[in-house]
N, C-alpha and C positions, 0 to 999 in steps of 0.2 A: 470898774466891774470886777466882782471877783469868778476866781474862778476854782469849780469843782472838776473831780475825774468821776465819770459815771462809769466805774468798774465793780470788780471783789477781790482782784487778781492784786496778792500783798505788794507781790514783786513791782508792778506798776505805779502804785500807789508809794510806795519806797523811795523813786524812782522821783514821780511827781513832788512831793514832800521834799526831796534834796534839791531842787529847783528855787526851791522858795517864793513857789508862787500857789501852794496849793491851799485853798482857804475851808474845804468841805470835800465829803465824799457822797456819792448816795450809788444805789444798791439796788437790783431787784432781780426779782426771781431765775432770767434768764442770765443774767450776770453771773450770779453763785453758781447755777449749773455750767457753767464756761468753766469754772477753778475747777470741777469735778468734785464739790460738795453734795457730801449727802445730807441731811434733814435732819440726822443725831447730831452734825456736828456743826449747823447755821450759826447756833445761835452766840459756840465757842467763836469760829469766826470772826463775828462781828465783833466782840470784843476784842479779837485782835487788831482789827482794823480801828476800832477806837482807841488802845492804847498805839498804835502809830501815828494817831491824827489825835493827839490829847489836845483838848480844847478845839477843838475842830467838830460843825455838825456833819455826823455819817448818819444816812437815813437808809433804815433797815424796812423793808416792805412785809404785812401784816397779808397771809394769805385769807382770812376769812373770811364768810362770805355774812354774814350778818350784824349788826349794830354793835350786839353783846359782846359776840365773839375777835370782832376789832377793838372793842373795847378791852377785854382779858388782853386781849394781844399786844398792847400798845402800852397798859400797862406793864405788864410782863418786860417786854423788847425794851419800854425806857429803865425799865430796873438795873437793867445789865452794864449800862456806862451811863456819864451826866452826860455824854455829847452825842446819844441816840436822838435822833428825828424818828416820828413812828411814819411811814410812807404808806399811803390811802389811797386807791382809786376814788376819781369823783365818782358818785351814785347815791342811790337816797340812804343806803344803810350806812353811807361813810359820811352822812353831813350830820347827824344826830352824835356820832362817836367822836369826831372832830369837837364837836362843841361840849363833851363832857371831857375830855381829854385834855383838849384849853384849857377848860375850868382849872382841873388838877395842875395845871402849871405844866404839862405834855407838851410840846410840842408837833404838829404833824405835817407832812410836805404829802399836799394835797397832787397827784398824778392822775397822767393820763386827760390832761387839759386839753379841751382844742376850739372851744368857744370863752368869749367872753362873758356871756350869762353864768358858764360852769364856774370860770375864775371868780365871779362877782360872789357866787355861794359860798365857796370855798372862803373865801376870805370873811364873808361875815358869821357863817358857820365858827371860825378861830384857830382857821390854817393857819401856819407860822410862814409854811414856803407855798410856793403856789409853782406847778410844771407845765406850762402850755408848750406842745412839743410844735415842733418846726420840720425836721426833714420828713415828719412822715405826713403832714400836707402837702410838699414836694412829692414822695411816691405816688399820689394819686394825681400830680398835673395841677395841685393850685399852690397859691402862694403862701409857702407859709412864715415867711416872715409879714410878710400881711396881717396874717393872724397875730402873728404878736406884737404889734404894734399899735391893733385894736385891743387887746389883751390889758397891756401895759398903762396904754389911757385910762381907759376904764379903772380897772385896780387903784391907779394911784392918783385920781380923781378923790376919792373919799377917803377916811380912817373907820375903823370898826371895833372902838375900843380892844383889841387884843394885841399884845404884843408892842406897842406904841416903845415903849420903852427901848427896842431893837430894833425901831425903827421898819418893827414887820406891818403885815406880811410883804415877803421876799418875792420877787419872780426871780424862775430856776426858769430860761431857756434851755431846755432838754429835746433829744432826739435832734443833737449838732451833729451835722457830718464834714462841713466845710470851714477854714476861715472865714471864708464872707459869711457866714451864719454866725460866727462869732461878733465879726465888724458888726454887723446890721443890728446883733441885739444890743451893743454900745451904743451905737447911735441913736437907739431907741429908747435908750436910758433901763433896760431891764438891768436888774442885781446884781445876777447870776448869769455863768452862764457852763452846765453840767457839760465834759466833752469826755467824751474817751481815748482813751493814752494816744493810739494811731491819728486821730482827729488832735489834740495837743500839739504831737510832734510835728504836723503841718501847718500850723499856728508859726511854726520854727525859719519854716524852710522861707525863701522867695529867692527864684533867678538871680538878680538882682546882688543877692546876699551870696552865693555860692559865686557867680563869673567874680567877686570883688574880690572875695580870698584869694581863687585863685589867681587874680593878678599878682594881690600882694605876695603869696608866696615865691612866682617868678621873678617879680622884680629883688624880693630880699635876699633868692637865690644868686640873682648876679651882684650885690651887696658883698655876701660870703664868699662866692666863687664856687658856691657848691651846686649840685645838679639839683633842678627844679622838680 
């Protein structure tokens, strides 16, 4: 499974990238507003985040609210690097613009997933990535790695002529909060899986891992003679 940092924050992304385990970024609105971006300067940004991650997909999110205007935008947004994803909400104005986006060789990470009907359009519409989110099924009390593992069946049940070639479209489990949400979408065979840097670093941690060090440190102490 690969794995993405869902921030905008360079420093973290910097951070991730030096690990050598970072395969994608993706991006959205409340993200850039966390760096303290204004709207003159999203768009610079984002290029920077694409020349950090060269060859790497960073999916930049299209605020508009109709066909056209996701369309200008997605154009636009992919002009800026070759490794822009244009990032969609599902809804009827973004299944039309996905499918002429495709067409142009665009790619888009279809968001805001939380059924499998949604995911099944996306995909044949000519999403490249597909996001069926998880912890925020969790906020309301149901399961949602559930959802994605009805998500995932489905999806990869069929092809949809697009993208074959990449072996897309992708599932992005997005809205991770925990390791186990990470483990679960492994075991459920999803892509992806989008986490953010604090959600990352506890991917790191486990008990287990911290009491062994410091054993080892004690025991090498009395090795040296030096204090533990």
């Amino acid at each position: 499974m690969k794995f993405f940092i869902d921030t905008a924050d360079l420093d973290e992304i910097k951070q991730a990238e030096s690990w050598g385990v970072l395969a994608g970024v993706t991006t959205n609105p409340s993200l850039y507003a966390k760096t303290g971006g204004k709207l003159a300067d999203f768009e610079d940004h984002m290029v920077k985040i694409c020349h950090l991650c060269e060859g790497l997909p960073v999916s930049a999110e299209s605020q508009a609210k109709t066909t056209e205007g996701m369309i200008t935008d997605g154009e636009r947004l992919a002009s800026l690097a070759p490794n822009i994803v244009v990032k969609l909400p599902i809804c009827e104005e973004s299944l039309p613009a996905t499918h002429t986006l495709a067409k142009e060789g665009i790619r888009v990470n279809m968001t805001l997933v939380f059924s499998a009907p949604q995911a099944l359009l996306a995909a044949s519409a000519g999403a490249r990535y597909i996001s069926p989110f998880v912890g925020r099924f969790d906020d309301i009390g149901d399961d949602g790695v559930q959802q994605l593992a009805t998500v995932v069946q489905c999806v990869k049940n069929y092809t949809y002529g697009y993208w074959d070639e990449e072996d897309g479209p992708e599932i992005i489990t997005a809205s991770v909060r925990t390791p186990n949400h990470v483990t679960q979408a492994a075991l459920l065979g999803a892509d992806i899986a989008t986490v953010p840097f604090s959600a990352l670093k506890k991917c790191l941690r486990h008990p287990l891992t911290d009491q062994g060090r410091e054993r080892f440190d004690a025991d090498w102490a009395k090795v040296t003679g030096e204090q533990a």
